[in-house]
N, C-alpha and C positions, 0 to 999 in steps of 0.2 A: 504494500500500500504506500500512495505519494507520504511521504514523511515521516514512514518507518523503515529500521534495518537500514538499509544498506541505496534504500529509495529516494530521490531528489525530492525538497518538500515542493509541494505545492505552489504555484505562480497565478494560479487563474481558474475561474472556477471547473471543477469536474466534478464527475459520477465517479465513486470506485467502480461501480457496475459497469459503464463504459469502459473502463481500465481494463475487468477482465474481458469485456468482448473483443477489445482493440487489442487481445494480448492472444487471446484462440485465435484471430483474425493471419493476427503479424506469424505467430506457429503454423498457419496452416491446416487448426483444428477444425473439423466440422462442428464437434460437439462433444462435449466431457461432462462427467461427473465430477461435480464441483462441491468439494468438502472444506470446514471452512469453522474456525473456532470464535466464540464471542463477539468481536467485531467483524468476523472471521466470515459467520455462519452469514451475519447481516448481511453481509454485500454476496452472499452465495444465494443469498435468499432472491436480494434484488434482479443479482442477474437473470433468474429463473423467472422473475414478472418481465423485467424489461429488456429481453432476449431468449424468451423461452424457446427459439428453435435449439442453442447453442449448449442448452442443457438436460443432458439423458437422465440424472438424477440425482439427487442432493441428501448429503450427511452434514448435518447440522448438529456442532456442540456447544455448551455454554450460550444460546442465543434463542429467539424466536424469529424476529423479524427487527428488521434494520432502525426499529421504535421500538426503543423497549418501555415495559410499563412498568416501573420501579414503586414497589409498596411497602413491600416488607420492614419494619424498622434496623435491620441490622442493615440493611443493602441499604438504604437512603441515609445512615449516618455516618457511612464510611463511603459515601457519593459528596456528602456535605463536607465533611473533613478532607476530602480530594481536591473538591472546588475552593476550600478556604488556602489550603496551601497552595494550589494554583494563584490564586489572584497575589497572595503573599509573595509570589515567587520564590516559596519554599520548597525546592529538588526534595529534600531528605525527608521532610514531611509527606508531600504527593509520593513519596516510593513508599512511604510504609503503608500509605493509604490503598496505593496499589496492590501489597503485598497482602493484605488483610485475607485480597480473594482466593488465595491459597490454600490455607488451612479450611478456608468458610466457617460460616458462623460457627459449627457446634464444633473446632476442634481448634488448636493453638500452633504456634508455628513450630513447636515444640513436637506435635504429633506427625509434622513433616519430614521428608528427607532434607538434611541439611544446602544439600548438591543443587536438590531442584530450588530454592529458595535463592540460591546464590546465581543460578541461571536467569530466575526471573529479574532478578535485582539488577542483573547485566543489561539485560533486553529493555527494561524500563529506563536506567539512565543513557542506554544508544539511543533510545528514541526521544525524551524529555530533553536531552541537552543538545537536540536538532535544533530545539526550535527557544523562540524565544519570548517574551514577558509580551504582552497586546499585539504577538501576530493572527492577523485574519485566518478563520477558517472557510476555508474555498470550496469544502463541501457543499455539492447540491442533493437534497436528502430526497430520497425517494418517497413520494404519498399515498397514502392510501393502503401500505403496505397491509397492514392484520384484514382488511375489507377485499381485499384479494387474493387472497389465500388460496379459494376457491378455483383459480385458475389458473393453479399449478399442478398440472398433470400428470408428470412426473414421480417416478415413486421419490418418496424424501424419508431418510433415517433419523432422527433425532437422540443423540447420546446423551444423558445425562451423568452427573458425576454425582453418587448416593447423597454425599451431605453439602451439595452445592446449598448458595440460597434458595430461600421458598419461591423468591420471584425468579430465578432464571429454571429451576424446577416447573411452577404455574407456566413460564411462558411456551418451555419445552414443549408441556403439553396439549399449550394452546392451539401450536404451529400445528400438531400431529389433529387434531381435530378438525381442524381449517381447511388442509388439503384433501385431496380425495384418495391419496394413496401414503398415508404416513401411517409410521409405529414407533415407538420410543423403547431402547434401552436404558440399563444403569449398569453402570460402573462402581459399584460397589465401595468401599472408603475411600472415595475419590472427591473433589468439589470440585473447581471449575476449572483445572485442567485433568480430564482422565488418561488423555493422550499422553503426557509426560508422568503422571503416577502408576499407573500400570499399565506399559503399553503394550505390554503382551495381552492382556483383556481385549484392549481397544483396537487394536491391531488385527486380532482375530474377530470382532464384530463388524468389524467394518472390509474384512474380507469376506467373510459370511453373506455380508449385502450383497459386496458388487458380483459376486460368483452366483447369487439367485436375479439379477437383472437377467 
């Protein structure tokens, strides 16, 4: 994505959704299954409304759709503690804000692998010290997403990680109700990455999928 990893930030406005068609387009993909974590999922989602030929089917984790509906109290205090060190221009504040969603609510950073903790902490300040204190965001968000659900054809897998949040949990299985062809996993003592806490689980369920497409 423009202004993450290893990505030029952003100059003008775009779709990530555009990003990945104009990225099948430039490969010479007809059409992929496109899988896609948290922010991940979102723009997997969009692609599959606003380029549904280019998508044979979608695994979606940690997300619903590219609007999330955040309720839960433990996910809206550690969204508000994210946004207060944001505006503070506090790095080491917004990382542990970020970190929180590791363990997820019901467990501590303590009940983590120290490794993965140290990975995420890496990937958060690659991308946080891209960018800088009141620059614009050039995103143009896609609408309407959860009211078109419905016209996603496609089968779409939904992974859950067992003690994620209630709300990425709810929206999980909102998305899986919305489309006409969804069902939802769990990844067992995993939150909101199960792909990096056990990936032989996750590895093997999402092999499982594409081999019954």
């Amino acid at each position: 994505a423009r202004g993450h990893g290893a990505s030029a930030n952003a100059t003008r406005p775009f779709r990530p959704a555009d990003d990945v068609a104009a990225l099948l387009g430039h490969l010479g993909i007809d059409s992929a299954v496109l899988a896609g974590l948290s922010m991940g999922g979102g723009v997997a989602v969009d692609t599959a409304l606003e380029h549904p030929g280019l998508v044979r089917a979608l695994i979606v984790s940690g997300a619903g759709t590219s609007e999330p509906d955040f309720q839960d109290p433990w996910t809206t205090s550690v969204l508000a503690d994210w946004n207060r060190a944001l505006a503070a221009g506090d790095v080491d504040a917004w990382v542990e804000a970020f970190l929180r969603f590791v363990p997820g609510p019901h467990r501590t950073a303590d009940d983590v692998d120290p490794a993965l903790l140290r990975r995420q902490r890496d990937m958060a300040l690659g991308t946080i010290r891209k960018h800088t204190a009141g620059e614009p965001d050039h995103r143009i968000p896609v609408p309407d997403t959860w009211e078109r659900l419905a016209g996603i054809g496609v089968p779409v897998l939904a992974v859950r990680g067992g003690v994620d949040s209630e709300d990425h949990l709810r929206m999980a299985d909102r998305l899986v109700r919305g489309v006409p062809h969804g069902r939802t996993v769990t990844v067992e003592d995993t939150a909101h990455y199960p792909n990096m806490e056990r990936p032989d689980v996750f590895n093997a369920l999402v092999a499982g999928f594409l081999a019954a497409l």
